[in-house]
N, C-alpha and C positions, 0 to 999 in steps of 0.2 A: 137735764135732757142730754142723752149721749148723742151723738153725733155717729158712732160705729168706727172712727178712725183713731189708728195709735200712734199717738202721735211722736214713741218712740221708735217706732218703724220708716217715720218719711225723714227724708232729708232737714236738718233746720235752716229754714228760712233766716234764720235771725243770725248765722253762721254765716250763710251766703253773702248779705247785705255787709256784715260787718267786711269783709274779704274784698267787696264790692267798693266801700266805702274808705279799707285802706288804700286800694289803685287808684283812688280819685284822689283822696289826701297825696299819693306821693306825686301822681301828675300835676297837679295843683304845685306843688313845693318846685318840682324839676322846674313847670314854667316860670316859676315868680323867682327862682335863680338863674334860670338862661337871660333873663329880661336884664340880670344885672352884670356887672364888668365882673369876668374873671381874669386877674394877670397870671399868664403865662406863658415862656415862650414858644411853644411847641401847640399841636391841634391835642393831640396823645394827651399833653399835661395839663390841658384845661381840662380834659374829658373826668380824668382823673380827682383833679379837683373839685367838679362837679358832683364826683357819685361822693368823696368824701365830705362834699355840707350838707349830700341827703342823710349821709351816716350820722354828720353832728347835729343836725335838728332833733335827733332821735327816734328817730323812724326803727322801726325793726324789722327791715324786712332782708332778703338774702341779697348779696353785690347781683346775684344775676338778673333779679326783678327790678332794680334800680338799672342798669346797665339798657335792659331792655326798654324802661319807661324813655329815659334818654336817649337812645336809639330810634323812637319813633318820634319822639316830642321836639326832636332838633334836627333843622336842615343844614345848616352853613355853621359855620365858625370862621368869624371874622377877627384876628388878629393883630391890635396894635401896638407897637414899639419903641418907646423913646430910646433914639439910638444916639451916637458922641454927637455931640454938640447941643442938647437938648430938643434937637429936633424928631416931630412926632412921624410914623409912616405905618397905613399897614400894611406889615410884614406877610401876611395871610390867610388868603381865602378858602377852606376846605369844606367839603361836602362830606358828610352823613349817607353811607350808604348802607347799614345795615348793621347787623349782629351776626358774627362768625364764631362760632368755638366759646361763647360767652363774652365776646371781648365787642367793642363799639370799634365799627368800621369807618376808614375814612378817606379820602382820595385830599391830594392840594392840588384844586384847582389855580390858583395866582398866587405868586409870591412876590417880593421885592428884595433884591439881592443888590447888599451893597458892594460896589466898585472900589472904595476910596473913602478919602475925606480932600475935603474942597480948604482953598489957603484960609478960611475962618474957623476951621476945626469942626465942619457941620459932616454927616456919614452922606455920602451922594449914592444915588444906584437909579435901579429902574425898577418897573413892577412887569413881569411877566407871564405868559399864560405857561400851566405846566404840559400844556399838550394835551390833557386829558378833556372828554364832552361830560357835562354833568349828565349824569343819573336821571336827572329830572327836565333832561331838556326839551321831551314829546311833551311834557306836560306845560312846560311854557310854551310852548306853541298851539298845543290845545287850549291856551286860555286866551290867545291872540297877541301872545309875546314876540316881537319879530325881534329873534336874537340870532345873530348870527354865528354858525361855526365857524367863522375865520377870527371870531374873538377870542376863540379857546385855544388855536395856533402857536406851540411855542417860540419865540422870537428873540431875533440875535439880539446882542449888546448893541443899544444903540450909538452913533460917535459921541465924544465927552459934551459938547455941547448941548446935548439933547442930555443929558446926566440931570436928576436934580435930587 
């Protein structure tokens, strides 16, 4: 019994799904590696590292579709540093703000900049804000986050005693 339709004329379905089915595969993958530690020291060179383990799972798809998946699938990149002395800090708070030009967009919210090192050989400094409001901050307050903009404030060096 025909049906009347050709089914070389419609779109296939079974094309779509598959298409469908690799964006979920590589968002699945971006998240089950953002979940795990990437060392880096830079926001740029994790990002980096990131789209190169979707590349070595074996994914086949273009840098810009990978770029974009990470782009939406990641807010923050947080940062840590075993700096002289073995002591641990992080180094870096940065925010995900988009895709520009195909490249993954990024602002540093807080960092920690070291002063010194203290008479035990350990690196001392402080963490401060870069001045910048997150991207997402109407949204924490839409969700009843009382955060305040004088958190995001860049701030002087404080005196060496206040150093840690």
């Amino acid at each position: 019994m025909s049906t009347g339709r050709n089914p070389a004329a419609e779109p296939s379905i079974s094309a779509e799904r598959a298409e469908h089915a690799g964006e979920v595969q590589t968002s699945a993958l971006v998240a089950a590696l953002a979940r795990s530690a990437i060392f880096h020291g830079l926001p740029h060179e994790a990002l980096v590292r990131l789209e190169t383990l979707v590349l070595q799972a074996g994914q086949d798809l273009p840098s810009r579709a990978i770029r974009e998946t990470i782009g939406s699938a990641i807010h923050l990149i947080v940062q840590q540093s075993r700096l002289r002395g073995g002591v641990r800090r992080i180094v870096s708070v940065a925010e995900i703000t988009g895709i520009h030009d195909g490249e993954v967009q990024f602002q540093e919210l807080f960092q920690f900049k070291q002063v010194g090192v203290s008479a035990e050989g350990k690196a001392v400094g402080y963490h401060t804000a870069m001045g910048l409001l997150p991207m997402r901050m109407e949204h924490l307050k839409a969700e009843g986050e009382d955060v305040s903009e004088h958190l995001f404030v860049a701030g002087k060096q404080p005196p060496p005693d206040k150093l840690y």
